[in-house]
N, C-alpha and C positions, 0 to 999 in steps of 0.2 A: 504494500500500500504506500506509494509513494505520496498520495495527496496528504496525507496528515505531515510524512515527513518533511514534505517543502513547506507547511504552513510554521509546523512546531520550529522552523530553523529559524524563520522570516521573527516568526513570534518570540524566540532566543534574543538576533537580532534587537530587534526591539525594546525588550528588556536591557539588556545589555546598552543600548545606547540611554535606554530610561536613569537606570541606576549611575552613568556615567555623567550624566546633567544636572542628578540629584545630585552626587557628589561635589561635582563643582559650584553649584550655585545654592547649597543648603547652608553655606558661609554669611548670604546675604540675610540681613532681615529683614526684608521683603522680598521676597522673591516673587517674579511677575509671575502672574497666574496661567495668561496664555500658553507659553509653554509645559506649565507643568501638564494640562490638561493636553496636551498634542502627547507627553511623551508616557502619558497614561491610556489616553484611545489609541496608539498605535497598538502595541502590545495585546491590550481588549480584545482589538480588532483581531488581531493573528489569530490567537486566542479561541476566539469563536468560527473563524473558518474552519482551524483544527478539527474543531469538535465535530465540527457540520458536517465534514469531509471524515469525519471517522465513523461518524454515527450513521451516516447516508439519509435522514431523515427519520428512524425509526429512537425509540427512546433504548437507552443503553443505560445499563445497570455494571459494566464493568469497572476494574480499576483504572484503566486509563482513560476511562469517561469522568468515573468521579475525581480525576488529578485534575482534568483540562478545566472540571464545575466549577473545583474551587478555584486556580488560577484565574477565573472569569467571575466571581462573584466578588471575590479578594480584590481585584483591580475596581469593581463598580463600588463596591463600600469606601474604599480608598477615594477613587474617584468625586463622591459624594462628599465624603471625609473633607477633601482639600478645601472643596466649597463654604462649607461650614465654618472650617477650625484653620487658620495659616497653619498655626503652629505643629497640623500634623503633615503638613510639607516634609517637615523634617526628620520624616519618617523614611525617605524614601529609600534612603542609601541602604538600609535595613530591610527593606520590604522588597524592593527590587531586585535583590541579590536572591532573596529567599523563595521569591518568585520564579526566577531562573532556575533554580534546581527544581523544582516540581511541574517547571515546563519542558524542562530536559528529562527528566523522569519519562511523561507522559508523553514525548515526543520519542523516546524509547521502547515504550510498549505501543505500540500504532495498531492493536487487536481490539474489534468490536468484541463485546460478550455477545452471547446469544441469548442468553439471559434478558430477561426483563424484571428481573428480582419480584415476580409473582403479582403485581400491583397493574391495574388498566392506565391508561396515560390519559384520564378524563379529567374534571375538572377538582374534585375532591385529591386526586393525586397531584396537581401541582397545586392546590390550596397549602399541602405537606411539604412539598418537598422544597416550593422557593422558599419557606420560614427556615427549614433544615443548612440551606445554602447559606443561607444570609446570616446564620448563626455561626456557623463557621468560621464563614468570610470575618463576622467582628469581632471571634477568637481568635482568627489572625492577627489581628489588627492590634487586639488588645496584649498580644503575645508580644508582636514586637514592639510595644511601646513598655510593656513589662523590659524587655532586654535590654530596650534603650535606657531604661532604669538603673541597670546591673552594671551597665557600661560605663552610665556615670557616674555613678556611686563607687564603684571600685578605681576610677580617673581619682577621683576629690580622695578619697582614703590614699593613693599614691600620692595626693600631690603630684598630679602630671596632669597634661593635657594632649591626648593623640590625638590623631587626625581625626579618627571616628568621632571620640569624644566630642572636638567640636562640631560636627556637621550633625550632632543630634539634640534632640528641645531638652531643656534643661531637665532634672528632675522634679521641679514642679509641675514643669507642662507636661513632664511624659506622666506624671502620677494621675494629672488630670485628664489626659487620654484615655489612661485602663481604665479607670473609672466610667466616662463616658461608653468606652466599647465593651466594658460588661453588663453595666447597666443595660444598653442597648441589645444585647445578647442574650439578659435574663428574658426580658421582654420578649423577641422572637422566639428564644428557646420556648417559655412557657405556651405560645401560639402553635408553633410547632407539635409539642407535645399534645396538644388541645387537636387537632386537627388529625394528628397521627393516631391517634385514640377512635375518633371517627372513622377514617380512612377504615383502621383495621376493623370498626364495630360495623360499618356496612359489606367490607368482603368477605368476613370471615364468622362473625357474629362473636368475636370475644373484643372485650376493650382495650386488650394487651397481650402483646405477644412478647412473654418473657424471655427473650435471647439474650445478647451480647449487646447487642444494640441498645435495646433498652433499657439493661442494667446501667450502661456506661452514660448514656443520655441520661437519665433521672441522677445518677451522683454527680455530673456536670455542673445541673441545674442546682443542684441542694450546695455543693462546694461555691458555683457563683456566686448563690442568696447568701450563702455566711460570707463569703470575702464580703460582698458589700455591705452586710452590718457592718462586719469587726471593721470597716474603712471608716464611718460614718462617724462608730458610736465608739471607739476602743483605739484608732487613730492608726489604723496597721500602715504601714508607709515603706517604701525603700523594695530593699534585697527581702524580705518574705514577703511583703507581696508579691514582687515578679515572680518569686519560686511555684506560688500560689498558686497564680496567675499560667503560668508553663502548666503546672499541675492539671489544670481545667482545661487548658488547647489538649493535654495527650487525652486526655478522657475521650475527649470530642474527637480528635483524630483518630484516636482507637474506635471510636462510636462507627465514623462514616469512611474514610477513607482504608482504615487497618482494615475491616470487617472485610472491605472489598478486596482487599491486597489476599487476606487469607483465602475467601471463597475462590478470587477469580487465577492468582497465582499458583500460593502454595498447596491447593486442596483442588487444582485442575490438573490431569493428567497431561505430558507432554502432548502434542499431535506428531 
């Protein structure tokens, strides 16, 4: 399948020039916004041909469907992000690197599943699965502004300042990031979950289907509602939060992309 791979390169590409823009101009405080937003819809853009050109129009339940999902909802929450907040501009250098490796992942495995992981592709099924994506996506979000945390924090305890260091938002604006993107995340999570519940009480007639999935998804949601007390009310701040914070992305990863990595990888016989 050559069409995934000449999009996943373009969309490498992309990135690659993305994260190379951030780096350079994440020094300024202000950074003009027009480009930020070209060197975020390029990438999108590859992004979603990939997908388009992997899946051929039909819905796909594999792992290199749900790598391309998240690199495509990760860039629109971002995308959105910048509009909102500058100071998650400065996020880029970080996010665009991270982005790279999971479009090079997915630009690696270029195999539709034939799978449709059991579910119709009506309207009840993407009421589910866009809250699932977008929840994600602002665990990403919140992950790397969790790291950009760790990075500053362990800078200011050296007494140094690197390169990275400065091209990322201080630790107040990155504490105020994770905040915002869990926040934001508890909310979709719990929609998702609310929907997912549906989803499964009309195909199947149970309200839950006790897997991996849903084990990992409900302590996601129960660990983001206490980070955001103990933030609120108990003042948790710094290096455990981001720990935290990483903590509630692997859950989520292991929830949506791991699950697939096992079913569609290591638990499918070679061909």
């Amino acid at each position: 399948m050559t069409g995934p791979l000449v999009f996943g390169f373009a969309t490498l590409l992309a990135l690659a020039g993305g994260g190379a823009w951030a780096w350079r101009h994440s020094l300024r405080q202000d950074p003009s916004l027009g480009p930020a937003l070209v060197f975020v819809c390029l990438p999108l853009a590859g992004a979603v041909a990939a997908l388009a050109v992997l899946v051929e129009g039909q819905w796909d339940s594999g792992f290199g469907a749900a790598v391309w999902l998240s690199v495509i909802f990760s860039l629109i929450v971002y995308l959105l992000s910048i509009l909102l907040s500058p100071e998650s501009r400065r996020l880029g250098s970080l996010l665009f690197a991270y982005l790279f490796i999971l479009a090079a992942v997915a630009s690696l495995w270029p195999v539709a599943s034939s799978s449709s992981g059991g579910y119709p592709t009506g309207a009840w099924f993407l009421v589910h699965i866009v809250p699932s994506l977008a929840t994600y996506a602002l665990a990403t979000l919140a992950a790397i502004a969790g790291v950009a945390v760790l990075v500053q924090e362990t800078a200011l305890k050296r007494r140094t300042r690197p390169p990275l260091s400065q091209r990322l938002p201080s630790i107040a604006d990155g504490e105020r990031l994770e905040a915002r993107y869990l926040l934001a995340a508890e909310i979709v999570l719990g929609l998702g979950i609310i929907t997912g519940m549906a989803l499964s009480l009309t195909q199947t007639g149970e309200l839950l289907r006790f897997d991996h999935k849903t084990v990992l998804t409900f302590l996601a949601f129960v660990l983001i509602g206490l980070l955001l007390v103990l933030q609120s009310r108990s003042g948790l701040r710094g290096k455990r939060l981001g720990r935290l914070v990483l903590l509630c992305y692997l859950l989520l990863t292991l929830a949506y992309p791991g699950v697939k990595f096992v079913s569609d990888v290591l638990l499918t016989p070679p061909v």
